[in-house]
N, C-alpha and C positions, 0 to 999 in steps of 0.2 A: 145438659143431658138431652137424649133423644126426645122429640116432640111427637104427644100423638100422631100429627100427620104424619111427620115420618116413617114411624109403622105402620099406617094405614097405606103408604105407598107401599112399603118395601111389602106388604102383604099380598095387595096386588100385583105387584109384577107378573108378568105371566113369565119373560126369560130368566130359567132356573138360575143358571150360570151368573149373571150381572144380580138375581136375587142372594144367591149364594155372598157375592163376593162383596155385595155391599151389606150384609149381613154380619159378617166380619169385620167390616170396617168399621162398623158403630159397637160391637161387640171391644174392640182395642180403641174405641175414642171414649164410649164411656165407662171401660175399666180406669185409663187416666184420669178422667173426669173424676171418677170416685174417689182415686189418690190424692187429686191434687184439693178436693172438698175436705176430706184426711188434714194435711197440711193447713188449713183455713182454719179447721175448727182446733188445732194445735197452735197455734198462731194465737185466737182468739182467747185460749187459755192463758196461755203465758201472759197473753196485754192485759188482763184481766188482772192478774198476777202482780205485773207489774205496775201498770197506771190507778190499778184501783182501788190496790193493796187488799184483795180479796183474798180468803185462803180456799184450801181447794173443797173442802168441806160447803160453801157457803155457792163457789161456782158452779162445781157439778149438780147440781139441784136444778140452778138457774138455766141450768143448759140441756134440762133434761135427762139428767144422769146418773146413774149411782158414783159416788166417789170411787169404789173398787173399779168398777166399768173406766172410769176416766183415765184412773190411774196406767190400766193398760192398754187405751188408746192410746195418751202419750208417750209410755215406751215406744210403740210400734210407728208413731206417726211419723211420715216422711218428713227429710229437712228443710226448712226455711227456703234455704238457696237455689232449691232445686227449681223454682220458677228463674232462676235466671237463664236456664235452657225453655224454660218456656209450662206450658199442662200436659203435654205428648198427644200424640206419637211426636216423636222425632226425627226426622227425616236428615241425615245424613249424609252428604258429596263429598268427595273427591274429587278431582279431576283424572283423567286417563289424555297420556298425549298418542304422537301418533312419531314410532319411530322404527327406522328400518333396521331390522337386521336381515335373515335371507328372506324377507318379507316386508313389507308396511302393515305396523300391528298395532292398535292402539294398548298402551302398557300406563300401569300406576307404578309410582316410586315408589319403591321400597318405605320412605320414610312416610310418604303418605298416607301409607297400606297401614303402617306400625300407630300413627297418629290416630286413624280411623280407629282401630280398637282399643285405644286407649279412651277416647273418645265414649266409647262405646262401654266399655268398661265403668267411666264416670257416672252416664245416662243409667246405669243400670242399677248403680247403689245408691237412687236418691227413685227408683221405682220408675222411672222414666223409658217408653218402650222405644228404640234406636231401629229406625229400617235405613237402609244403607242405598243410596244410588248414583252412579258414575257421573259425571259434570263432562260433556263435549266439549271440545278446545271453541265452537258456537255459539254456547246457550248463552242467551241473555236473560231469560226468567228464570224467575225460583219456585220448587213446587209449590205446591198448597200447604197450609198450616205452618207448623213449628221447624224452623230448618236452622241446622249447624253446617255451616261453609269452609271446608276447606281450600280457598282458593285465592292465587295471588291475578294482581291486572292482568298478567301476561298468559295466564294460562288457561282465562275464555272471559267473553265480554261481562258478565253477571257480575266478576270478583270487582270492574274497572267502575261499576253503577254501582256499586253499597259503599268504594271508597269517597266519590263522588257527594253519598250522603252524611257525610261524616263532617261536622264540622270543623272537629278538634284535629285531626290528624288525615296523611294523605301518604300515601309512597308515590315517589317523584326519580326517574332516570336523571342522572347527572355525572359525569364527568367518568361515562363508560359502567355505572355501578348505580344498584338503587340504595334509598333512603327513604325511612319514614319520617316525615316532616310533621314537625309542630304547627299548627295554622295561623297562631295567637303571635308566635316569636320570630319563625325562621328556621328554631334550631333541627337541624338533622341527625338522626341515626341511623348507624352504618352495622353495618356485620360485620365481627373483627373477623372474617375470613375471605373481607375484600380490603385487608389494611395490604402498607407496602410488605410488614411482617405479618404473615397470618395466622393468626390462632385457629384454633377448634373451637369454633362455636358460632352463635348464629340470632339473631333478633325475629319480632314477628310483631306484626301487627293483631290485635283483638278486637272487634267492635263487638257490640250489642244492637241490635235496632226494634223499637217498638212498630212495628209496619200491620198496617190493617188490622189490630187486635191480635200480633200474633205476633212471635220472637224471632229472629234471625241472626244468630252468631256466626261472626265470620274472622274467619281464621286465614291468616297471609304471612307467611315467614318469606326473610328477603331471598334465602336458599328454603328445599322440602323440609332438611332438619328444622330450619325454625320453627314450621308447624308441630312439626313431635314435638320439640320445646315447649311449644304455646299448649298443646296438650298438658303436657309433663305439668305445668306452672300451675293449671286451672284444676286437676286433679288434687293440688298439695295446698291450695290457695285461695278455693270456691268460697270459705265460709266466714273468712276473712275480707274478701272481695268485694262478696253481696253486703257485708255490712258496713262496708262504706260507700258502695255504690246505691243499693238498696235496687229496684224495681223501677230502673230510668234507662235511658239510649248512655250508652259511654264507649267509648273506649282506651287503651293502653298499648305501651309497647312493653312485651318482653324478651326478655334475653336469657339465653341458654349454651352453659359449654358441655363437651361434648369428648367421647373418646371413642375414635371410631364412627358406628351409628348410634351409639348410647348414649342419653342423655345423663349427664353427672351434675346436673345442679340448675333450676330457673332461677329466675328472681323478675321484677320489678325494675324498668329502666326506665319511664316516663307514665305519665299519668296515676291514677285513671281520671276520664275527662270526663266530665259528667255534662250531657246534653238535651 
């Protein structure tokens, strides 16, 4: 939560505007805060529950609580999994390339655009607040706090440095086509819409990273649809996921077919790697 100094600055300020706007910021940093302390003290229920075979009558006391009061904390409290995006805000990229048509205009795919709100979508039913911002075919940093990545190596320097920290898996050009590669084996995964016969459909790479006390999900489909995939999978598969990955660096590959631009089914094709 915010520290007295900090409102002793932000009181002082004398420029309205930079007061205003960082006013705001700690306003939507410690609403997540208070959600994700929500989750902690739902968390610490159930262990309660479970490790110490307490009933709830005996907890709620301990915890300062009426049983009734707890009882309707826990309906409302946020899920488990939802720290695998991180405490929020959630800061969100895309990438935007740059292609001509009666112009040079930098443009987001379609499937990227579609992933972003699904994306978005997710972040939002576990309380999590989603701001959205474009990825230059350049950047090489990432912004501040909790960031979801949608971005493959080729589409700006950033996506080619989190592959880099990944120890379990990598995507590797080869023989005209990419693959995400195992680190441990060798073996590769292709997109069966780069076989001799091609299907509809498409793989992605997932990572997680723990970086400076703060989350970074990164999302790389070997085509754009793979990332709606990789979307598609973690919407239907978050609570499953987190419980065997738990609150560690991992990653996976998934796979998704496809009709049209519609995703028709993810699943699970390698991993997850726990690091």
């Amino acid at each position: 939560m915010s520290t007295p100094r900090e409102f002793d600055e932000l009181r002082a300020d004398p420029d309205h505007l930079r007061r205003g706007r960082r006013a705001t910021e700690l306003i939507e940093k410690n609403g997540q805060r208070s959600i994700e302390l929500a989750r902690i003290r739902s968390d610490a229920v159930q262990g309660a529950r479970r490790d110490l075979l307490m009933k709830d009558t005996e907890i709620a006391p301990a915890m300062k609580l009426s049983p009734s009061r707890m009882s309707r904390l826990m309906k409302n409290a946020p899920p488990r999994e939802r720290i695998f995006f991180g405490d929020g805000p959630v800061r969100l990229g895309v990438p935007y390339r740059y292609q001509t048509l009666d112009r040079e205009r930098p443009v987001i795919a379609a499937e990227d655009a579609e992933a972003a709100e699904t994306l978005t979508e997710l972040l939002g039913s576990m309380s999590l607040l989603a701001k959205r911002y474009q990825i230059e075919p350049d950047r090489e940093n990432l912004p501040d706090g909790d960031v979801v990545l949608v971005c493959g190596p080729k589409s700006a320097p950033v996506g080619n440095t989190l592959l880099q920290d990944d120890p379990a898996l990598d995507m590797v050009e080869h023989g005209g086509r990419w693959w995400i590669e195992e680190t441990a084996t060798g073996a590769r995964h292709g997109s069966p819409a780069d076989e001799p016969s091609p299907e509809q459909g498409d793989i992605a790479y997932v990572g997680r990273h723990i970086r400076d006390g703060r989350i970074v999900v990164h999302i790389a489909g070997i085509h754009t649809v793979g990332s709606l995939g990789a979307a598609h999978y973690l919407a239907a598969n978050l609570p499953s996921l987190f419980a065997e990955t738990g609150d560690t660096s991992c990653s996976l590959v998934v796979g998704c077919t496809v009709a049209g631009r519609e995703i028709t089914g993810s699943t699970l094709v390698a991993g997850p790697f726990v690091w």
